[in-house]
C-alpha positions as CSV (number, residue, x, y, z in Angstrom):
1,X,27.2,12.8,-6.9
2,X,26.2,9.2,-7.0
3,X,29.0,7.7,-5.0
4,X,29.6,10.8,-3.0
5,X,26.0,10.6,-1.5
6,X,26.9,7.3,-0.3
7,X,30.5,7.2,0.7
8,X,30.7,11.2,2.5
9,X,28.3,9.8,5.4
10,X,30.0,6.6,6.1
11,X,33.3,8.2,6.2
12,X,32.4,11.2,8.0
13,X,30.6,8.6,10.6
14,X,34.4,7.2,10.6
15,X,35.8,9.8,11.4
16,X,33.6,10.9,14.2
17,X,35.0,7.7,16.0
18,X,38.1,9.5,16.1
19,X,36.7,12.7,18.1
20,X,37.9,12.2,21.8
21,X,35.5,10.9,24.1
22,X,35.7,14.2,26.1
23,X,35.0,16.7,22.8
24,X,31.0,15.6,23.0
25,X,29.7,19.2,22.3
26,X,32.7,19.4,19.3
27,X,31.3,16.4,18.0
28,X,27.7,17.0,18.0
29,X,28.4,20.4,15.8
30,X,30.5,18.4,13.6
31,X,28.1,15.7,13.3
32,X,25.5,18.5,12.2
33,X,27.6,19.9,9.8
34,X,28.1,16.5,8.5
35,X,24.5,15.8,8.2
36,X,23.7,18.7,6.3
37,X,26.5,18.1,3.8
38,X,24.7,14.9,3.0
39,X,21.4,16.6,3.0
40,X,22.6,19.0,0.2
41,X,24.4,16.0,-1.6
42,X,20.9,14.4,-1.4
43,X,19.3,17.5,-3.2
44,X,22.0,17.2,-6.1
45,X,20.5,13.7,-6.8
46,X,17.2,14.5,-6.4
47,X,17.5,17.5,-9.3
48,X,20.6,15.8,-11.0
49,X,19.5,13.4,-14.2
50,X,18.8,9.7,-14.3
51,X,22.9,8.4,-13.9
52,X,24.8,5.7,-12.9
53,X,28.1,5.2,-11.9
54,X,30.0,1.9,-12.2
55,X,33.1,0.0,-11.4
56,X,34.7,-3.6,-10.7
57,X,33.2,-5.7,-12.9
58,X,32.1,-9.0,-11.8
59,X,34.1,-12.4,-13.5
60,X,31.1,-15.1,-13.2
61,X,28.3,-13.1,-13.8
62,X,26.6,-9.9,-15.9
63,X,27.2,-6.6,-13.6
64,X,29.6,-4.7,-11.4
65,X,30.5,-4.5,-7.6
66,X,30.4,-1.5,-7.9
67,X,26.8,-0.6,-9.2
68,X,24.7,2.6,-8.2
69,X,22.1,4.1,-10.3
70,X,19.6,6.9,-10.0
71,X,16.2,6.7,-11.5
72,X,12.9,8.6,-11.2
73,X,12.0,6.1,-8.6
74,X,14.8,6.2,-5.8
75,X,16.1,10.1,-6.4
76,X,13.5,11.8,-3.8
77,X,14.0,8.8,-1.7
78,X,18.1,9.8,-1.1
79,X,17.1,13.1,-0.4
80,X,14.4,12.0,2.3
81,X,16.9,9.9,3.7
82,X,19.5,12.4,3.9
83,X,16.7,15.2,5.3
84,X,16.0,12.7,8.0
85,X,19.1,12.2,8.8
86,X,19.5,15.6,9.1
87,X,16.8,16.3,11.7
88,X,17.8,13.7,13.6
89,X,21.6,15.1,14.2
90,X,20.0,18.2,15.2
91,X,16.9,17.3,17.5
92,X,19.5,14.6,19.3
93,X,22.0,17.8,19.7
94,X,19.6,18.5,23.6
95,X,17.9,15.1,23.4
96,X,21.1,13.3,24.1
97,X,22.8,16.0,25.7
98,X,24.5,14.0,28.8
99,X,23.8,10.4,27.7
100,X,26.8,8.1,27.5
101,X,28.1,6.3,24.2
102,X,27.7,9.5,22.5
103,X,31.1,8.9,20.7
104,X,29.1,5.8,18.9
105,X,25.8,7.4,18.6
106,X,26.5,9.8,16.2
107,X,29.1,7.7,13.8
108,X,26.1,5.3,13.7
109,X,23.3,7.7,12.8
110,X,25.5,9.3,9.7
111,X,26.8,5.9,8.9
112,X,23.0,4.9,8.7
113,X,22.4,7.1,6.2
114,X,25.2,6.7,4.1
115,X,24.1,2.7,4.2
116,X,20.6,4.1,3.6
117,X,21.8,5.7,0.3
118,X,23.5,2.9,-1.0
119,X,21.0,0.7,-0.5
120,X,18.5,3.1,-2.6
121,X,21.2,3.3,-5.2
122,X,22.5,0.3,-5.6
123,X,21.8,-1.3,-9.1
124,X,24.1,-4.6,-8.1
125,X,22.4,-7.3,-5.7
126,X,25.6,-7.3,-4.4
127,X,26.1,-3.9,-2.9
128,X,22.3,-3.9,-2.0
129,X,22.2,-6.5,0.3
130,X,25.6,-5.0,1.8
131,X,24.1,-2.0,2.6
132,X,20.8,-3.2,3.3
133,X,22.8,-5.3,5.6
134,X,24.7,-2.4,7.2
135,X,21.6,-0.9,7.9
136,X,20.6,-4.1,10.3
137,X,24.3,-3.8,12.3
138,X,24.0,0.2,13.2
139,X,20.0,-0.6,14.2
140,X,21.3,-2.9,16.3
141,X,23.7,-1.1,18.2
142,X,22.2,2.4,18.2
143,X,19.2,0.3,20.5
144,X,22.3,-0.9,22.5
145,X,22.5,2.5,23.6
146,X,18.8,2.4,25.2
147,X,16.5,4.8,26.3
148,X,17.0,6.4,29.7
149,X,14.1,4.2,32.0
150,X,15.0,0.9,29.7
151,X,16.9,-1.7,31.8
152,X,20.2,-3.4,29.9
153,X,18.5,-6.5,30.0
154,X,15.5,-5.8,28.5
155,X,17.7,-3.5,25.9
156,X,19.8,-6.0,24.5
157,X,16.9,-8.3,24.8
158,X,15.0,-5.7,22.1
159,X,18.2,-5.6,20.3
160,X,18.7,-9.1,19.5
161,X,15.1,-9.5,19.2
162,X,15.3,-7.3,16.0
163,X,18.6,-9.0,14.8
164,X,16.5,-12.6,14.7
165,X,13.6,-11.3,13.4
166,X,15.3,-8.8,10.4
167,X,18.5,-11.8,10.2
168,X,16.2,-14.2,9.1
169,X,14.4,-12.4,6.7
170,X,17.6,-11.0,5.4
171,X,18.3,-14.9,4.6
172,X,15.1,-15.6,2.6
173,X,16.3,-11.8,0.6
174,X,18.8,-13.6,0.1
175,X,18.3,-17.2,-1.1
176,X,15.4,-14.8,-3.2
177,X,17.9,-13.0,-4.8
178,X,19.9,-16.4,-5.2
179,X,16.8,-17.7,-7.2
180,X,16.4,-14.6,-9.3
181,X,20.4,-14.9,-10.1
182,X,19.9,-18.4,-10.9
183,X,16.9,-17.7,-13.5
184,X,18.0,-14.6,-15.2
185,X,22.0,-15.1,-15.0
186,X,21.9,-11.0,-13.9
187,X,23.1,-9.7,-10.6
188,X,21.7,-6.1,-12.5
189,X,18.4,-5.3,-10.5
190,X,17.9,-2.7,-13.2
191,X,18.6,-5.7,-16.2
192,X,16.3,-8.6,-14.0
193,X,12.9,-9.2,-15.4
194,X,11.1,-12.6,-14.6
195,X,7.8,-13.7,-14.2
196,X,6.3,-15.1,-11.2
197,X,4.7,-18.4,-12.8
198,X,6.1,-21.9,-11.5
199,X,7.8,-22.8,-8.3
200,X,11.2,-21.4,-9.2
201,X,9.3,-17.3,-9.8
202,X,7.1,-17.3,-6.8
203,X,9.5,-18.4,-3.9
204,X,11.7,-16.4,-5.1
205,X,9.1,-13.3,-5.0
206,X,8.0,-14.9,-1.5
207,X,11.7,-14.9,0.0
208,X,12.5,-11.2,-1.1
209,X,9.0,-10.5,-0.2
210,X,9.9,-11.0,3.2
211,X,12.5,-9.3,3.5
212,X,11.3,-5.9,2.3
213,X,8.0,-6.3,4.8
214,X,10.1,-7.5,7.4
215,X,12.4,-3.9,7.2
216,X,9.0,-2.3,6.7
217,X,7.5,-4.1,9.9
218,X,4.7,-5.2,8.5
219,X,2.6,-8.0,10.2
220,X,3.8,-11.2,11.5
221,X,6.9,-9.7,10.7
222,X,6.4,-6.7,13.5
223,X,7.1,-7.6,16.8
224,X,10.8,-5.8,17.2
225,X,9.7,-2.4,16.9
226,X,7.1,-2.2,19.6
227,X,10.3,-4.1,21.8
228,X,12.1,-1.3,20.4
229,X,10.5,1.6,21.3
230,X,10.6,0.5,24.4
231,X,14.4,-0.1,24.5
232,X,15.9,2.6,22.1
233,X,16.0,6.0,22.3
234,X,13.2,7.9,21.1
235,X,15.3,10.2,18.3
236,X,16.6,6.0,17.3
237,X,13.2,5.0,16.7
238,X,12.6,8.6,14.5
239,X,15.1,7.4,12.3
240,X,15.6,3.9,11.4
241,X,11.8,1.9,12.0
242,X,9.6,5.2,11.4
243,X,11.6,6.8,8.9
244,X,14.5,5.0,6.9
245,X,13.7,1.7,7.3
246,X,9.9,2.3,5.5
247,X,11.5,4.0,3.1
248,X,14.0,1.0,2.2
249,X,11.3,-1.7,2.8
250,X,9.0,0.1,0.7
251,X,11.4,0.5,-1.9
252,X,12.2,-2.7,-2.1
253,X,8.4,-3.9,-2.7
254,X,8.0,-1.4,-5.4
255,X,11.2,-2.1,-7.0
256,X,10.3,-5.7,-7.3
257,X,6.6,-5.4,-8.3
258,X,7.2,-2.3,-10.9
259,X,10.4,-3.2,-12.1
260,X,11.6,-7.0,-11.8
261,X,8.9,-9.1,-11.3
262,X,5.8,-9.2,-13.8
263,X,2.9,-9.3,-11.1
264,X,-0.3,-11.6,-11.2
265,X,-3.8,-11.3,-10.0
266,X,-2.9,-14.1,-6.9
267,X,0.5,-11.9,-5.8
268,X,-1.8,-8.7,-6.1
269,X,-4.5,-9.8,-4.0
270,X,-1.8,-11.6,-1.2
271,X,-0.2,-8.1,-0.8
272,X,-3.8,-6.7,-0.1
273,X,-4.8,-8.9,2.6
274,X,-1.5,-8.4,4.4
275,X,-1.9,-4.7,4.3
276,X,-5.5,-4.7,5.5
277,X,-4.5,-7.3,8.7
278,X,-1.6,-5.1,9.1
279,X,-3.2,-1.5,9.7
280,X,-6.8,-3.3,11.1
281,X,-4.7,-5.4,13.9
282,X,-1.5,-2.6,14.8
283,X,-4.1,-0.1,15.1
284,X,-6.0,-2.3,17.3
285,X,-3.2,-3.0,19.3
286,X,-2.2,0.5,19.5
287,X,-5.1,1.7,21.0
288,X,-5.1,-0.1,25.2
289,X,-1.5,0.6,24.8
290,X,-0.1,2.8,28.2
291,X,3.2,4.1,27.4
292,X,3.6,6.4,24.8
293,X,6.6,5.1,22.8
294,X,4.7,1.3,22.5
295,X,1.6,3.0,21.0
296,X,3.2,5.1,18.2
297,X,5.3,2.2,17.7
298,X,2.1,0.1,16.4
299,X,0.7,3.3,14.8
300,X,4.4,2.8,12.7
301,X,3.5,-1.1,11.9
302,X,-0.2,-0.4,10.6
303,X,0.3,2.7,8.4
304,X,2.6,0.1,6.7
305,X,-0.6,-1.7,5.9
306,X,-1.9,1.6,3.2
307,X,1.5,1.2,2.1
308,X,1.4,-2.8,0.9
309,X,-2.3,-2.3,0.0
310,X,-1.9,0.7,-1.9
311,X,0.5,-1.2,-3.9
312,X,-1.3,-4.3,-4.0
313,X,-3.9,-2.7,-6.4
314,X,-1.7,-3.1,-8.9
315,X,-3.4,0.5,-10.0
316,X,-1.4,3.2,-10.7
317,X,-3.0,5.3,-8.6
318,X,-3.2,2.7,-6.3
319,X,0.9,2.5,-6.4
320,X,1.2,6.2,-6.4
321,X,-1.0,6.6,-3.0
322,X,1.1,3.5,-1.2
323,X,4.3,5.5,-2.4
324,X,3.2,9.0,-1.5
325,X,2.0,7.3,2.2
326,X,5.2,5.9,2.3
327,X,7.1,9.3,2.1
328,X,4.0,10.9,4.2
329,X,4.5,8.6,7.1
330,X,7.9,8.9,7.5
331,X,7.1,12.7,7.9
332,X,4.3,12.5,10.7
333,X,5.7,9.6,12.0
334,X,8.9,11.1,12.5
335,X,7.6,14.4,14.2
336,X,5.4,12.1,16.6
337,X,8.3,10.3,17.7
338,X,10.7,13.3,18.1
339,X,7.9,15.3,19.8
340,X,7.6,11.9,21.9
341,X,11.2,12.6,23.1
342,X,10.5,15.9,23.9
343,X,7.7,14.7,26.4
344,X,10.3,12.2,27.7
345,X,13.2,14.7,28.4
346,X,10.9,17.1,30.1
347,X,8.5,14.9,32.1
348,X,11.1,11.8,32.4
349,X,8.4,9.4,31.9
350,X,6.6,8.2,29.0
351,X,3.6,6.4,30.9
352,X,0.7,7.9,30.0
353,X,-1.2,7.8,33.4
354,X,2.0,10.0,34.5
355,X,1.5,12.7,31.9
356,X,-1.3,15.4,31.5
357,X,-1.3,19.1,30.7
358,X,1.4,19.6,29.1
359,X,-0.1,21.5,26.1
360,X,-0.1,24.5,28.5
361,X,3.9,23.7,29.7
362,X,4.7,22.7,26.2
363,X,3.0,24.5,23.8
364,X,5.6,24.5,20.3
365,X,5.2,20.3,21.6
366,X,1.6,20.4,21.7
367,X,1.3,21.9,18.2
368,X,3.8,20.2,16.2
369,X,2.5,16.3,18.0
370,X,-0.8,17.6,17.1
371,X,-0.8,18.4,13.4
372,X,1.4,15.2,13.1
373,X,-1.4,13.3,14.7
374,X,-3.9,15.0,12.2
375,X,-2.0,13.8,9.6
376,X,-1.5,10.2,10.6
377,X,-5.1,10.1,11.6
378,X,-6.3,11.1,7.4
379,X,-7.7,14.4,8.9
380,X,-7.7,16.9,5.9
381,X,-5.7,19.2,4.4
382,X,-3.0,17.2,5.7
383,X,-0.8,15.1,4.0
384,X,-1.8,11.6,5.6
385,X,-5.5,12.4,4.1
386,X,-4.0,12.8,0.5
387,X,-2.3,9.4,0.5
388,X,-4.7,7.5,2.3
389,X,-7.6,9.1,-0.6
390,X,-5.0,7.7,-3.3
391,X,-5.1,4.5,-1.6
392,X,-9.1,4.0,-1.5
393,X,-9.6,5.4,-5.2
394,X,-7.0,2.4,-6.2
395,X,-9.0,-0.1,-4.4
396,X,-11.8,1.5,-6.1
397,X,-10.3,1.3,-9.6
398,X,-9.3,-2.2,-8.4
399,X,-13.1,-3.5,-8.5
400,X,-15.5,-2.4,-4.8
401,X,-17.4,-5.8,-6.5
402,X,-14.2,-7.5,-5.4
403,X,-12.2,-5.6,-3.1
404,X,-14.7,-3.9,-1.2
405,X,-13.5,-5.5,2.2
406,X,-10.0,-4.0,1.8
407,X,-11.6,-0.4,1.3
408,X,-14.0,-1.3,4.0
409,X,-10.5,-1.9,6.5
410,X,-8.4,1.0,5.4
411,X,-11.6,3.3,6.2
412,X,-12.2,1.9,9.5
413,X,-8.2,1.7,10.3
414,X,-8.2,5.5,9.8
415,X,-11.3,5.8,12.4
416,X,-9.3,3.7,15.4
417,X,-6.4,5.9,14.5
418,X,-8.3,9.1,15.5
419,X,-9.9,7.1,18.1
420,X,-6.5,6.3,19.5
421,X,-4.8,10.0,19.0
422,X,-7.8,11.3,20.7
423,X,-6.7,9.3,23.8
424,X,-3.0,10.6,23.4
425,X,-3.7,14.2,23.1
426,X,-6.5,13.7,26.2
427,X,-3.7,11.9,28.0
428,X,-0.4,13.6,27.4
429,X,-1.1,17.4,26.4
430,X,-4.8,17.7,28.1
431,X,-6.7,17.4,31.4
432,X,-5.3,18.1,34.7
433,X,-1.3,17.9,35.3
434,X,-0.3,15.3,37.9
435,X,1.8,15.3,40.4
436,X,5.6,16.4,40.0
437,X,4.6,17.9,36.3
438,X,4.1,22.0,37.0
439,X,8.0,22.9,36.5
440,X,8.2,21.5,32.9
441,X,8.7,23.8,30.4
442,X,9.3,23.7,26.8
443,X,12.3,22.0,24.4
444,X,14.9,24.0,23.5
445,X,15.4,25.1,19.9
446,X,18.0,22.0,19.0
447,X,15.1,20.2,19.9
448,X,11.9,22.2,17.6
449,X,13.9,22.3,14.4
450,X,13.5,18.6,13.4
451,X,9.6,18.7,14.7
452,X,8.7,21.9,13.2
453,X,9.9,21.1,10.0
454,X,8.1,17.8,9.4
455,X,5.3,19.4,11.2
456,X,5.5,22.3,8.0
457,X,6.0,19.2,5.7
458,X,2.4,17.6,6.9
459,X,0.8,20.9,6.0
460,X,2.3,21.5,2.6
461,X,2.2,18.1,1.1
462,X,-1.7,17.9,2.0
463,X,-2.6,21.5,0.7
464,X,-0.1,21.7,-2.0
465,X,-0.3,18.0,-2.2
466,X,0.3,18.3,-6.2
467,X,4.0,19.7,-5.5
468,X,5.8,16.3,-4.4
469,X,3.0,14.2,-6.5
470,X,4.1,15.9,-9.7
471,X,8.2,16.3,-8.5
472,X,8.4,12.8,-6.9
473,X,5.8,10.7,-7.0
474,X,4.2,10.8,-10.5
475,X,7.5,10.1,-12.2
476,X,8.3,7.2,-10.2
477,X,4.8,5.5,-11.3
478,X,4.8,7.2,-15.0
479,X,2.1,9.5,-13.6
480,X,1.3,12.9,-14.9
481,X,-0.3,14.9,-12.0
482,X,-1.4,18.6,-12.4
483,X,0.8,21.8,-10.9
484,X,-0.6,23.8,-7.7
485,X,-3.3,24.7,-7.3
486,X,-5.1,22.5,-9.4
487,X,-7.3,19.9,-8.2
488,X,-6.1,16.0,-8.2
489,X,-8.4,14.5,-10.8
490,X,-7.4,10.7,-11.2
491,X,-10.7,8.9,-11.3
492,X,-11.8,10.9,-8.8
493,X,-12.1,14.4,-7.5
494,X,-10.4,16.3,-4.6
495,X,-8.8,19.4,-4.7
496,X,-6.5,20.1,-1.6
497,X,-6.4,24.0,-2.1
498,X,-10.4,23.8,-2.1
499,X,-10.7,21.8,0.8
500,X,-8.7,24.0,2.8
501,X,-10.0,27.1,1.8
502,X,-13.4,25.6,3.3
503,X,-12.0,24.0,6.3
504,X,-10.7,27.3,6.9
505,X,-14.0,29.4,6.2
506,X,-15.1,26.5,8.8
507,X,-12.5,27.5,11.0
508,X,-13.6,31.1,11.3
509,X,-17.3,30.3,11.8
510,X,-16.3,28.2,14.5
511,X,-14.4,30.5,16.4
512,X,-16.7,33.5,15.2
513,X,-19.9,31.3,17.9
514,X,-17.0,29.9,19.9
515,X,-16.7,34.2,21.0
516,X,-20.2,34.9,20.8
517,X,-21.0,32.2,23.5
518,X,-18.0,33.9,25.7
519,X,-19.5,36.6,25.9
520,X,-22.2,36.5,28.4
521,X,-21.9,35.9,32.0
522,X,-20.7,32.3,33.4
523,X,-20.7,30.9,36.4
524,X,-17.2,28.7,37.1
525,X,-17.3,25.8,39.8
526,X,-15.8,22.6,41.3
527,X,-16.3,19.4,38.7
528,X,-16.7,16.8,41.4
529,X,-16.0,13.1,40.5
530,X,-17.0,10.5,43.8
531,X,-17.2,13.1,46.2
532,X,-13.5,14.4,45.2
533,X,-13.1,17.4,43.5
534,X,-11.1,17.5,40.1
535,X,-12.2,20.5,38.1
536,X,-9.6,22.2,36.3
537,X,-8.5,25.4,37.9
538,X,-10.3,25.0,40.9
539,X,-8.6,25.5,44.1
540,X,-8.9,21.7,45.3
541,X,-7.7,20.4,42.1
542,X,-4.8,18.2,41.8
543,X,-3.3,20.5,39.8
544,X,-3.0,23.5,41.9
545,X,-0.3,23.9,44.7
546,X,-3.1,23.3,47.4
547,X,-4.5,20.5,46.0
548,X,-1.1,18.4,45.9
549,X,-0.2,20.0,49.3
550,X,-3.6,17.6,50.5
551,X,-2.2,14.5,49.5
552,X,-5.0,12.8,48.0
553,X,-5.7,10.2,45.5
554,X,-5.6,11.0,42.2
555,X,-8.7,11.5,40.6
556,X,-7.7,12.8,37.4
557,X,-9.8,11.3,34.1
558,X,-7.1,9.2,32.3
559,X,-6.9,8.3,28.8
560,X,-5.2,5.5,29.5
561,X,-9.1,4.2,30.6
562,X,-10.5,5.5,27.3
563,X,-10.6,2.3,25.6
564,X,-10.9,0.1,28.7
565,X,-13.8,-1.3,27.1
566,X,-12.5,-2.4,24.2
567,X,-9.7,-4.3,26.1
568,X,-12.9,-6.3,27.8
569,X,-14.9,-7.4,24.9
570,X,-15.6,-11.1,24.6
571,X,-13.1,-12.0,21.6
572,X,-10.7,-8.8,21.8
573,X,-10.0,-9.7,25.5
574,X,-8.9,-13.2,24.4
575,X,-6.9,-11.6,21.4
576,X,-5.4,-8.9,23.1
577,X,-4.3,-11.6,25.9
578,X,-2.4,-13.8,23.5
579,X,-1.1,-10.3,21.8
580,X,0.5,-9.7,25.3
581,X,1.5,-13.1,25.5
582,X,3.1,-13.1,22.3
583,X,1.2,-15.8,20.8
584,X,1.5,-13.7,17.3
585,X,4.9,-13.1,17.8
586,X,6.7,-14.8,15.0
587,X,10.3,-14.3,17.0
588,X,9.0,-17.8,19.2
589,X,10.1,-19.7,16.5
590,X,14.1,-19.2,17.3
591,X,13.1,-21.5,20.6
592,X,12.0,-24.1,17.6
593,X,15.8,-23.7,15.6
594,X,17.9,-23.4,19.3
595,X,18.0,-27.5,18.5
596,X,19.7,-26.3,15.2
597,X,21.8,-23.5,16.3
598,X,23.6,-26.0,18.8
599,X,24.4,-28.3,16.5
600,X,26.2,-26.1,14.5
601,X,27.6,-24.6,17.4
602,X,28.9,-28.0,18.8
603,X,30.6,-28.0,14.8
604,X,33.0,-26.1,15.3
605,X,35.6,-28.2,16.6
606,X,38.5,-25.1,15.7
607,X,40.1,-27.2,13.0
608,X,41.3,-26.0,9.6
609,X,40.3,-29.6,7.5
610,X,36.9,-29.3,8.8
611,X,36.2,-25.8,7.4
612,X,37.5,-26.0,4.6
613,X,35.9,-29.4,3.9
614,X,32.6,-27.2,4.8
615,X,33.2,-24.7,2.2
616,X,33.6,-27.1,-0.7
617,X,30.7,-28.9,0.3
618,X,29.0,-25.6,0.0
619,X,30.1,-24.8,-3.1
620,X,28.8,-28.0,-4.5
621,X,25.2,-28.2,-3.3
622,X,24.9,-24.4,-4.9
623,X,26.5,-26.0,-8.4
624,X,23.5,-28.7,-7.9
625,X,21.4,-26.2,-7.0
626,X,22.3,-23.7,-9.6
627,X,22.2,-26.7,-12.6
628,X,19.0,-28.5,-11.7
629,X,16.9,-25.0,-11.5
């Protein structure tokens, strides 16, 4: 099933090309179908054993072209991919409905996946940077197709913005790999082992280093996905930065700290502080932010942060709570984005001063966006809870005496994040509607299958949180963890099945005083705010016939306003300024190689003697190279 996980998707995205431009509804079913084939193929390698299939062996070096292998640590991984995939080709089925380029959009989203796979699979260098490759090209040109309020200019400047940043890391993976080649004589990731003492083992670390957090969007190495949230379509951004791409740039950090490098104290603790900055500052960012798409888009770069510090523990608990985020995340992430396109097909706007009450228009919205922001925000018994708990028991394992300001970020990341959902739920699906909002209605049901089943996803893996630790997770880090129900006990104590059963008891007491206080007599009037009335349900309120008939101001409370404060303070004002500004954004230094790029440009003079004369000077500076290291 190996090479048929990766090569069904890419050539079924082929031969969607072929569907006629006027057969959009025949391709959308077929691209379905399609989808779920993979899907299934996924779950073969998920329960199939430890494999590998090979072919086309390499002349100069030890390995094959052809390289794909299956271990305990990338198995669940396909299937994710695939499932992701999947929900995606559905939910886009009424997101997309009417949208141009649809005979590209869904040959990219398949071929994605297919490139997704054999990236996961690959056991060759070779085939791993091709597909991790692959994976940059259909990025690029599913955010071609941009979101429906995006201009072209600002979507292809999003677009290429993401092909600098992710190009460039791709480079260092690549010199990294270069410098791992040159050590170990292996192009085998599976058959590379080095340590990272000397020059020659930590730059190469360093360079592949890069580009796993650069695919993972991890801070300075961030800036394209807020520009592409903006740009892209909302079922784009679902997929690649908030589902696949974690998963591969994770990957890629755990394959190189479990498997081929032998990790120090100093690498340890330099993958620590870049996870805390990234979930302390995204987070921060993400909370002033006004449009809906830009603030989940930050909420996608700092859960990266548990991720890398999880890892950085070097515990394996530690490792198993980054990888188990990892997979979480691309769960609730994936539902807030997809419910995020629901709000922008209905309301056509994704400003959140322009939204409001829509949990009463929307409900099947409402509730899906909301357990997915319970689960993102560490709320328990959801899955985002579990993960983030793994994550502080590491750092705990790790040594408080030393680590204690790492535990002390994650903890107070997890508080913005509820700080800043609170203002999305306030803003989006509470309060009064506003104006031009009291004919929306729900999605349809193309458009609640991919929601509602991540949505059922955050609920099982955070009260049966020992089924996909002891099926996917534990294996991968050579953890045993106990069957349902039992409680997690791994230096620590929490037992999911407990801590529902008491949130629920909680629940039922709440609601038992919530009817008791309903039942006496109450007396309902106006809320009044400067003289203007803005009560809900009132007959003046903006969100009654009469009230819009009047034509008045809006005096709705805003959640955009919620955090106004914040934005104000002394230091954060200055920092939030230059965040604007993009000051931190690590993309300004193309401007400092444009001096470069037209002097290579200017090279190419179109004749045959000077290429070729290029090409043998390349090939001996990499003999030098490959002799002197």
């Amino acid at each position: 099933m190996l090479w048929v996980a990766v090569a069904f998707p890419l050539l079924a995205g082929g031969l969607a090309f072929l569907i006629p431009s006027g057969a959009n509804v025949f391709r959308a079913r077929y691209s379905v179908v399609a989808a779920g084939v993979a899907f299934v193929v996924g779950l073969l390698v998920m329960a199939g054993p430890e494999a590998s299939y090979r072919g086309i062996p390499i002349a100069f070096a030890q390995g094959y072209l052809i390289d794909l292998r299956v271990d305990e640590l990338n198995r669940f991984m396909v299937m994710f991919a695939a499932l992701f995939g999947l929900l995606v080709t559905v939910f886009s089925v009424g997101y997309m409905e009417g949208r141009s380029r649809l005979r590209e959009y869904y040959p990219y989203v398949l071929i994605s996946v297919g490139a997704a796979n054999g990236a996961l699979l690959a056991d060759n260098w070779f085939g791993f940077i091709g597909f991790w490759g692959m994976i940059l090209v259909t990025l690029f040109l599913l955010t071609t197709i941009g979101s429906t309020d995006a201009s072209p200019s600002k979507v292809m400047a999003a677009a290429g913005k993401s092909m600098v940043i992710l190009m460039a890391a791709d480079v260092a993976l690549i010199v990294g790999v270069g410098l791992v080649f040159a050590a170990t004589g292996s192009l085998t990731i599976s058959e590379t082992s080095m340590t990272v003492s000397g020059a020659l083992g930590v730059t190469a670390f360093v360079l592949i280093l890069v580009g796993a957090l650069a695919k993972a969007g991890s801070i300075p190495l961030h800036s394209w996905i807020p520009d592409m949230a903006e740009a892209a379509p909302s079922s784009v951004m679902a997929l690649l930065p908030a589902s696949i791409d974690k998963l591969l740039g994770i990957y890629l950090l755990a394959r190189i700290a479990l498997d081929v490098f032998e990790m120090t104290i100093g690498l340890n603790l330099l993958l620590m502080i870049i996870g805390a900055i990234t979930l302390v500052a995204a987070v921060v960012m993400a909370m002033v932010q006004h449009d809906l798409r830009k603030l989940l888009s930050f909420h996608a770069v700092s859960q990266v942060g548990y991720m890398i510090l999880g890892i950085g523990t070097g515990t394996p608990i530690g490792i198993a709570g980054g990888l188990f985020h990892m997979l979480n995340n691309a769960i609730y992430k994936g539902a807030l984005f997809l419910t995020a396109g629901a709000v922008e097909k209905k309301a056509g706007t994704m400003d959140l001063a322009k939204l409001g009450g829509l949990g009463r228009a929307m409900p099947f919205t409402f509730a899906t966006f909301g357990i997915a922001a319970l689960a993102i925000s560490g709320i328990p018994p959801f899955n985002g809870f579990v993960s983030k708990w793994m994550v502080y028991q590491g750092l705990i394992e790790a040594g408080t005496d030393r680590y204690w300001i790492f535990l002390v970020a994650a903890m107070f990341g997890s508080a913005l994040t509820v700080a800043s959902f609170v203002k999305v739920a306030h803003a989006v699906f509470l309060g009064d509607t506003p104006r031009g909002l009291s004919v929306v209605s729900d999605v349809g049901a193309s458009m609640r299958f991919g929601p509602a089943v991540l949505a059922t996803l955050c609920v099982v893996f955070g009260v049966a949180a020992q089924i996909p630790l002891a099926q996917f997770i534990g294996p991968a880090v050579g953890m045993s963890f106990p069957a349902f129900p039992a409680a997690i006990a791994a230096g620590g104590f929490w037992s999911p099945t407990l801590g529902t059963v008491l949130l629920l008891v909680a629940l039922l007491v709440g609601g038992f005083f919530y009817l008791l206080s309903r039942s006496g007599k109450t007396r309902t009037v106006s809320v009044y705010l400067g003289g203007e009335t803005s009560g809900e349900r009132s007959s003046d309120s903006l969100s009654t016939p009469f009230g819009r008939l009047r034509d008045d101001a809006d005096t709705r409370v805003l959640g955009t306003e919620f955090y106004d404060s914040v934005r104000r303070l002394p230091v954060l004002s200055r920092l939030y300024d230059l965040g604007e500004a993009g000051a931190f954004d690590i993309a300004r230094l193309a401007k400092v190689a444009a001096p470069l790029g037209w002097l290579l440009s200017s090279a190419h003079s179109g004749r045959l003697s000077a290429y070729v004369s290029w090409v043998v000077w390349a090939i001996v500076i990499l003999v030098v190279l490959i002799l002197v290291l």
